[in-house]
C-alpha positions in Angstrom: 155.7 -65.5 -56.9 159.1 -66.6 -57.0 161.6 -64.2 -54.5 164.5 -66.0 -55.9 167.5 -63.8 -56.6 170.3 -64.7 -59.6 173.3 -65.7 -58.5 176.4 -62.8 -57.9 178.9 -63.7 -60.9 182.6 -63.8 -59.7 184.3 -60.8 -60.8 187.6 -61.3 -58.4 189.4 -62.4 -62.0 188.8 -58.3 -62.9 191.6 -57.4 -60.0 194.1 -59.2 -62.1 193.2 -57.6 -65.2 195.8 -55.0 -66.7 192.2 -52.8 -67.6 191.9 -52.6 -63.9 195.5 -51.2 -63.9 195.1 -48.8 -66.9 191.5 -46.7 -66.8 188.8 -47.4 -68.8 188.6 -44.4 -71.4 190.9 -47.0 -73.4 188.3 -49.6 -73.4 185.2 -47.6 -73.7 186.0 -44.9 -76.0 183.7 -42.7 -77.7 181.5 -43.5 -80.8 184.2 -43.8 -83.8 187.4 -43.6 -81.6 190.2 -46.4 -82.2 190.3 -49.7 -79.6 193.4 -50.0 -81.1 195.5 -49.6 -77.4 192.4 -51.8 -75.9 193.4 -54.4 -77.9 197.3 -54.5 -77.3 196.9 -54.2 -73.8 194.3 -57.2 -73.8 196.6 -58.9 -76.2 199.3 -58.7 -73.0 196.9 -59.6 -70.5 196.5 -63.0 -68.9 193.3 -62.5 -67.5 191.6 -62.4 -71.3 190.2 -65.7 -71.5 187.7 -64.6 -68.7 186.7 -61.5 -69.6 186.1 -62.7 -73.1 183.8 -65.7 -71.5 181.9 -63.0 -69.2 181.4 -60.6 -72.1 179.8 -63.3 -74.2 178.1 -65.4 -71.0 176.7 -61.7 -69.6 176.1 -60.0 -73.6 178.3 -56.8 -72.8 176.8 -54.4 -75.3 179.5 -51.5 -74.5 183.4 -51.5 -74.7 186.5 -53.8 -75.4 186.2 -56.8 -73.7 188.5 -60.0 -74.1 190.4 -58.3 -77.0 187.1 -57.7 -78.7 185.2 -54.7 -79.8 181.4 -54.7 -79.7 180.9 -55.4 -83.0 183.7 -58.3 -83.1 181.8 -60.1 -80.3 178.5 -59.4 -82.0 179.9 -61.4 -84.9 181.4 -64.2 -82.9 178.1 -64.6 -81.2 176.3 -64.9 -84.5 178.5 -67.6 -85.8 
């Protein structure tokens, strides 16, 4: 049996995020709710590239990631 462990993913690119900056109840909002402010506040946000890549590398189920909503990265995934 294998005692291997994966890897720790860098997360020091989340410091620079303007998420980090803002609280998260814009980019996990309840079932329904707009991610309308999520998005222009990813929109502004340098970081984007890399929390897009992580969403998609790590399959975030939950919240606004990248400037994409579940479902929007759901169908980027599938095409």
């Amino acid at each position: 049996m294998s005692t291997a462990t994966k890897p720790v993913p860098d997360l020091s690119w989340q410091q620079e995020a303007l998420c980090a900056q803002t609280g998260s109840e814009f980019f996990f909002p309840e079932p329904g709710s707009s991610v309308r402010e999520a998005k222009q506040i990813c929109g502004l946000c340098p970081i984007r590239p890399a929390c897009l890549d992580h969403a998609l590398t790590h399959d975030e189920q939950f919240g606004v990631w990248g400037g994409l909503s579940e479902k929007e990265r759901h169908h980027l995934r599938r095409h």
